[in-house]
C-alpha positions in Angstrom: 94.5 105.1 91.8 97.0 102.3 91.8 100.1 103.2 89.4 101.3 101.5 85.8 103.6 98.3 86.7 106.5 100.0 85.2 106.1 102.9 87.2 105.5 101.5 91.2 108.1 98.2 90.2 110.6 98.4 91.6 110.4 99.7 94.7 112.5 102.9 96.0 114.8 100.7 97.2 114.8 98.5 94.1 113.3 95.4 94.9 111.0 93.4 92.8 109.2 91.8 95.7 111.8 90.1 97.5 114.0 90.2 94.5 116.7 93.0 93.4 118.2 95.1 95.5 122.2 96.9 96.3 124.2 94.5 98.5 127.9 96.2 97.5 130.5 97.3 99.4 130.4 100.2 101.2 133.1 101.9 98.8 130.3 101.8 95.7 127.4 103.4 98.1 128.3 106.3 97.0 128.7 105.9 93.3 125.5 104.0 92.8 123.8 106.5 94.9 124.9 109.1 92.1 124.1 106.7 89.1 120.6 106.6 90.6 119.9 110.2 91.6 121.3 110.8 88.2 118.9 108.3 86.1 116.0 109.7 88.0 116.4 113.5 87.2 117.7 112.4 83.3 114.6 109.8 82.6 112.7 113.1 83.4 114.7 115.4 81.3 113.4 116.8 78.4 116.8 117.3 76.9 117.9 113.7 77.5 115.1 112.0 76.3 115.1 114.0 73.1 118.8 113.8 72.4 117.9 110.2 73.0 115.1 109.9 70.8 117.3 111.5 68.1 120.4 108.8 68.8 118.3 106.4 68.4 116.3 107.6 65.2 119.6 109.2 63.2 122.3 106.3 64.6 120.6 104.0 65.5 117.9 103.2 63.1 115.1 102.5 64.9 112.4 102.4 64.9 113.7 98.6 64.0 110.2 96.7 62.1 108.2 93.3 62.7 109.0 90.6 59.6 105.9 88.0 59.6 107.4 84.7 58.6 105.0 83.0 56.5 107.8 80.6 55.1 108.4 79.4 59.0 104.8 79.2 59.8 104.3 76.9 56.8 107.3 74.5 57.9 105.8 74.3 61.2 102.1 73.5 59.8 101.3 75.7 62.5 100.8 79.0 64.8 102.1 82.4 62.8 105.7 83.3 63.7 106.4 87.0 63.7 110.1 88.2 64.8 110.8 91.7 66.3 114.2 92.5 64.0 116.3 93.9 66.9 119.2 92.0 64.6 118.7 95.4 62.3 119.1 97.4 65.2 122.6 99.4 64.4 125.8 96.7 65.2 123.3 94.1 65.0 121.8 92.9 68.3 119.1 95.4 71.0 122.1 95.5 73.4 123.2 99.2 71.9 119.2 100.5 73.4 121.0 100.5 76.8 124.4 101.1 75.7 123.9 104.4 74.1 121.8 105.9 76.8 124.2 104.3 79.8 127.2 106.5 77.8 124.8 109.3 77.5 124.4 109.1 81.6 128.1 108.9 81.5 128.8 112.4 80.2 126.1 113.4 82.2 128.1 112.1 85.2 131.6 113.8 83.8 132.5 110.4 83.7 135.9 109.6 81.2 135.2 105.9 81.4 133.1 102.8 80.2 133.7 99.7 82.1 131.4 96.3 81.4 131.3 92.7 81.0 130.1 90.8 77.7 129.2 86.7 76.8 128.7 86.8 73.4 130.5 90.1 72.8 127.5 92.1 71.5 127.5 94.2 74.5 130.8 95.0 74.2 130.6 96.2 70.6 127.4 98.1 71.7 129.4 99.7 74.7 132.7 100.2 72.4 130.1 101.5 69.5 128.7 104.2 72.5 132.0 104.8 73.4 133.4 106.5 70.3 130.4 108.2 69.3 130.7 110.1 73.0 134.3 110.2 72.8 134.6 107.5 75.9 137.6 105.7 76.8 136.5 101.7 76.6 137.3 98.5 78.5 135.6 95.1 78.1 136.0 91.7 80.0 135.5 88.6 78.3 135.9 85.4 79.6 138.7 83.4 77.3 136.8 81.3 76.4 134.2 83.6 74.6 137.0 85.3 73.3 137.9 82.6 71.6 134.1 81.4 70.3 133.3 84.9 69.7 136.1 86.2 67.9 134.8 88.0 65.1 133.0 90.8 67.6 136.3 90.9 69.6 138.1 92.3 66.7 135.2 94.9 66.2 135.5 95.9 69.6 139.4 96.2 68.9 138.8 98.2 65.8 136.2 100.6 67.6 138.7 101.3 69.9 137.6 99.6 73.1 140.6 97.4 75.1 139.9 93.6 75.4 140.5 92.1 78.8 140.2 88.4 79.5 138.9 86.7 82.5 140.9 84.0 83.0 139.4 82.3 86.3 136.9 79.7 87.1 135.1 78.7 83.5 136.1 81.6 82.0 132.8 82.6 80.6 130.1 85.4 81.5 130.4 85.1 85.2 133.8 85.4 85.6 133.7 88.4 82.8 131.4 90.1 85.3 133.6 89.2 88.5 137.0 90.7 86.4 134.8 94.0 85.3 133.3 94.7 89.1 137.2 94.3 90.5 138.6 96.9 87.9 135.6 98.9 88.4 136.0 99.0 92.3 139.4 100.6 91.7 138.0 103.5 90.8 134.6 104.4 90.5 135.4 107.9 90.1 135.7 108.1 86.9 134.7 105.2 85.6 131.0 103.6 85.0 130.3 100.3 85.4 127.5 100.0 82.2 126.3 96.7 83.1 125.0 94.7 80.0 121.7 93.1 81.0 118.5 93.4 83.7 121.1 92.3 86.6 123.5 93.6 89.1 122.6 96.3 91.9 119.9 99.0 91.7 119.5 101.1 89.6 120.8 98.9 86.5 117.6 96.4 86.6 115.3 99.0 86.2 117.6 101.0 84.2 118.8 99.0 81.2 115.0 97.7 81.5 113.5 101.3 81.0 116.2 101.8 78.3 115.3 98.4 76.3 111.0 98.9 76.7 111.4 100.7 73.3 111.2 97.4 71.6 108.2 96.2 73.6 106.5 99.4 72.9 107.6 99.5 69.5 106.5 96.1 68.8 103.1 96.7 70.8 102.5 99.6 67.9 103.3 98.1 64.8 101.8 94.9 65.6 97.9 96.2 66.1 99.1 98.2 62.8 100.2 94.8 61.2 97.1 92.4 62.5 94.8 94.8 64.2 95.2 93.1 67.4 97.7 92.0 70.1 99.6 88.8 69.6 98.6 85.5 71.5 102.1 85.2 72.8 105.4 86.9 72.8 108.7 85.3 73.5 112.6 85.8 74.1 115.5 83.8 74.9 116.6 84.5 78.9 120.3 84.8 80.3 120.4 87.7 82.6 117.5 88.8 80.3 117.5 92.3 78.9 116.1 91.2 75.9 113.0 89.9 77.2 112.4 92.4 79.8 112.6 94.6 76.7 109.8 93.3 74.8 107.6 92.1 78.3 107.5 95.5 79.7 104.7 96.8 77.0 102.7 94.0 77.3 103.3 92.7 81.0 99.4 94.2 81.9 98.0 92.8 78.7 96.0 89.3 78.2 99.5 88.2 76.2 101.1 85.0 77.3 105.1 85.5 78.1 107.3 82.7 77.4 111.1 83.1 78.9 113.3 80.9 77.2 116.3 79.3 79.0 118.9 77.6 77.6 118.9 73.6 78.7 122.5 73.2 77.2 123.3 69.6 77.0 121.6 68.3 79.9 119.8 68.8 83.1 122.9 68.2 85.8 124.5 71.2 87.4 127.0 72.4 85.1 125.1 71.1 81.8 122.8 74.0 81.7 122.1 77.6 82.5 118.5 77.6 83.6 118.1 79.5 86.8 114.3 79.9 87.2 114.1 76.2 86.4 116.6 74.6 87.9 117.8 77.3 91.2 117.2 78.9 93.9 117.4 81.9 95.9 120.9 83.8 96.1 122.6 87.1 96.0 125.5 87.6 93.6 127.0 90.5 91.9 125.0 92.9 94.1 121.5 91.5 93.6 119.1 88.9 94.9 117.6 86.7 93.0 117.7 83.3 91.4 120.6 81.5 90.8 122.2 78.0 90.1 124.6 77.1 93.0 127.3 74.6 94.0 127.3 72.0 96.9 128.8 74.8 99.1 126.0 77.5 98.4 128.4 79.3 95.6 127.2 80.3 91.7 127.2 77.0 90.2 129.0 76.0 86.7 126.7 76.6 83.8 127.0 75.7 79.8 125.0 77.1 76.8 125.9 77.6 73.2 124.9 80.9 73.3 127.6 82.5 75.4 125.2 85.5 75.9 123.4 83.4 77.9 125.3 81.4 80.1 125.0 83.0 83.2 124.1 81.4 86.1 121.7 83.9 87.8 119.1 86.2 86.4 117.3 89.7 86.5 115.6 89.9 89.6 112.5 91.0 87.5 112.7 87.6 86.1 112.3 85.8 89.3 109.7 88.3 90.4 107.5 87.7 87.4 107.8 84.2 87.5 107.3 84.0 91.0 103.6 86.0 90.6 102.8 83.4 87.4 103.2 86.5 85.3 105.6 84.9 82.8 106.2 81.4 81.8 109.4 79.4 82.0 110.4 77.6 78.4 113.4 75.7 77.7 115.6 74.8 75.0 118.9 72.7 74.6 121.8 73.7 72.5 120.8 71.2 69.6 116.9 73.0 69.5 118.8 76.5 69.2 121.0 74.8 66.1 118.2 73.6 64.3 116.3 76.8 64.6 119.4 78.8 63.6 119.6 76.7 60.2 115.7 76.4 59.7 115.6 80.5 60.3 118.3 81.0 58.0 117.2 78.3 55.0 113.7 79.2 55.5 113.6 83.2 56.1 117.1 84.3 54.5 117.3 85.9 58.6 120.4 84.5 60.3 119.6 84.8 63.9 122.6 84.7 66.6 122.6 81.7 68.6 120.9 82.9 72.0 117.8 84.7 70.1 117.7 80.6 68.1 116.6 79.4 71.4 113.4 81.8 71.4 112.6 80.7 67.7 113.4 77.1 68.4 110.6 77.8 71.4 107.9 79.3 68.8 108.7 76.1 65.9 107.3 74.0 68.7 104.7 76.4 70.6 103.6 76.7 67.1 103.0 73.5 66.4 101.3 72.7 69.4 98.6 75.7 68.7 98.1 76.3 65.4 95.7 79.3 66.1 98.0 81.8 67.9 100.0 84.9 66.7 103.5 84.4 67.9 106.0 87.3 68.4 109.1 86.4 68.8 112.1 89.3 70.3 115.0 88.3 67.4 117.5 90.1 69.9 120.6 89.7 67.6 121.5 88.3 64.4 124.3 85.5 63.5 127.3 86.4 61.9 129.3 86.1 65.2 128.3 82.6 65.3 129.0 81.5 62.0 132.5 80.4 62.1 131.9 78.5 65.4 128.5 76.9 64.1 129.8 75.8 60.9 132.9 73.9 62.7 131.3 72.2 65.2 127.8 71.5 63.3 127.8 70.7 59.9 125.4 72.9 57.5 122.2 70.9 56.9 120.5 69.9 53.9 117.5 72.2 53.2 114.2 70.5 54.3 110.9 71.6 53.1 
């Protein structure tokens, strides 16, 4: 009898077909040897999943709900637009699903430390958030020029406790965060985990933070047959390295439900304009996995842009390029001005102000909507908005409401 997906992918050694996989340095065999053996016995664990069950029920406030948006739907004159509200989810994005349960594996580990990169910071405040609650020392790099566009989840990662390192190399974005994280990290690996923030990096983390995030796929899965009484015709979410989407896809990846990726398409289509790696790259290992990624002349991760600093990252989760390589998921794009207009039309339409990366899924369903007016669409709202706010409203005017 031929297993679930989510149990036989990935393989032991964790590939997704050709994709995934640990290339690191012999120094962090050892310590991702012990993050794995570890994850294995504790996703088994009575005691673990129940204390996480509780986290995520008391703390948390799951289980978050499904708001149908009949206001949108009417703008659109089309499909139904439903949005899975991981922006209720406690400190306001689905990044603290992973974050809380890496910390639990932490203390499991003895570990004293939480080490990790963020884009648009809400991984960081999810990781500082986890932090104190375990009693966790906390540091987070941020490229400078996030901390900058992102500053209002900077100070709460300050005021939770958590210590704020830039990266100030290269573009000083998410990939260089990640570079400045794995170098402090490979100091001492000890004491320290590295809680990677998304679907990416070596094994275990790819099948880690995605086990971790399937609560909102399954959770979505549930309430909509409660809402509608059947499965929707399509669910979406935005894609960067992609934790949100392999979130919601997990529950419905061996179910007759279209899957829409959604990359960002920035500003234009020329290296360094955008960050769509399954449209625009190819094959390449970087940060300890293969996969695929946007490269240089010279074979090296390429520049990348997106509004949504969350998302500019110029590789992606190897289960990513695995699904789209099998024709399991499709590959949607949207440029910075689409993810604008959504986050205004969301906002002036809904009263739901959605952070800018999640703006590129809803800006995907407006049109997907439009072009098939018969569909249920669910949409993975993997974050809400006020982080955005004080960079949106300087560089983009607020619109006048248009019904």
């Amino acid at each position: 009898m031929q297993k679930p997906y989510l149990e036989s992918m990935p393989d032991a050694n964790g590939f997704f077909g050709k994709f995934g996989g640990a290339f690191i340095p012999p120094q962090l065999e050892e310590a991702f040897r012990e993050i794995n053996q570890a994850y294995d016995k504790l996703s088994k664990s009575f005691e673990f999943l129940h204390e996480l069950k509780k986290i995520r029920k008391h703390y948390q406030g799951r289980p978050t709900p499904i708001t149908y948006c009949k206001n949108l739907s009417d703008f659109v004159s089309g499909g139904q637009i439903y949005l899975k509200r991981e922006d209720l989810n406690h400190t306001g994005a689905h990044k603290l699903n992973h974050c809380m349960a890496e910390a639990l594996l932490a203390k499991y580990l003895g570990k004293k430390k939480l080490i990790a990169e963020t884009g648009a910071g809400q991984h960081g405040v999810a990781l500082a958030t986890a932090a104190a609650y375990f009693g966790l020392e906390c540091e987070i790099h941020m490229g400078e020029v996030d901390i900058a566009k992102e500053h209002p989840n900077v100070v709460r990662m300050k005021i939770l406790g958590a210590k704020v390192v830039p990266a100030t190399h290269g573009l000083k974005t998410l990939k260089e965060a990640v570079d400045s994280a794995f170098d402090a990290y490979l100091k001492d690996p000890a004491t320290q985990l590295f809680a990677i923030g998304s679907v990416v990096g070596p094994h275990p983390f790819p099948k880690m933070v995605r086990d971790f995030q399937s609560v909102v796929g399954f959770e979505a899965k549930e309430q909509f047959h409660e809402m509608t009484g059947k499965l929707p015709d399509m669910v979406t979410a935005c894609v960067g390295g992609g934790s949100n989407a392999m979130g919601i896809f997990s529950a419905f990846i061996e179910d007759p439900v279209k899957l829409y990726a959604i990359e960002p398409a920035g500003k234009g289509s020329n290296l360094g304009e955008h960050s769509a790696s399954l449209t625009y790259g190819s094959e390449g290992i970087m940060h300890g996995f293969n996969s695929i990624m946007l490269k240089d002349k010279d074979g090296n991760p390429g520049p990348v842009h997106s509004i949504g600093s969350g998302i500019d990252y110029p590789s992606v989760g190897p289960e990513h390029a695995y699904l789209s390589s099998i024709g399991r998921t499709n590959i949607g794009l949207c440029n910075d001005d689409e993810a604008v207009d959504a986050f205004y039309t969301l906002s002036q339409h809904e009263g739901i102000i959605p952070a800018l990366e999640s703006a590129h899924a809803v800006a995907f369903a407006m049109k997907y909507a439009k072009e098939n007016p018969k569909e249920a669409i669910l949409v993975n709202l993997s974050g809400r908005g006020d982080k955005d706010i004080d960079y949106i409203v300087e560089h983009y005017p607020i619109p006048v409401k248009h019904t």
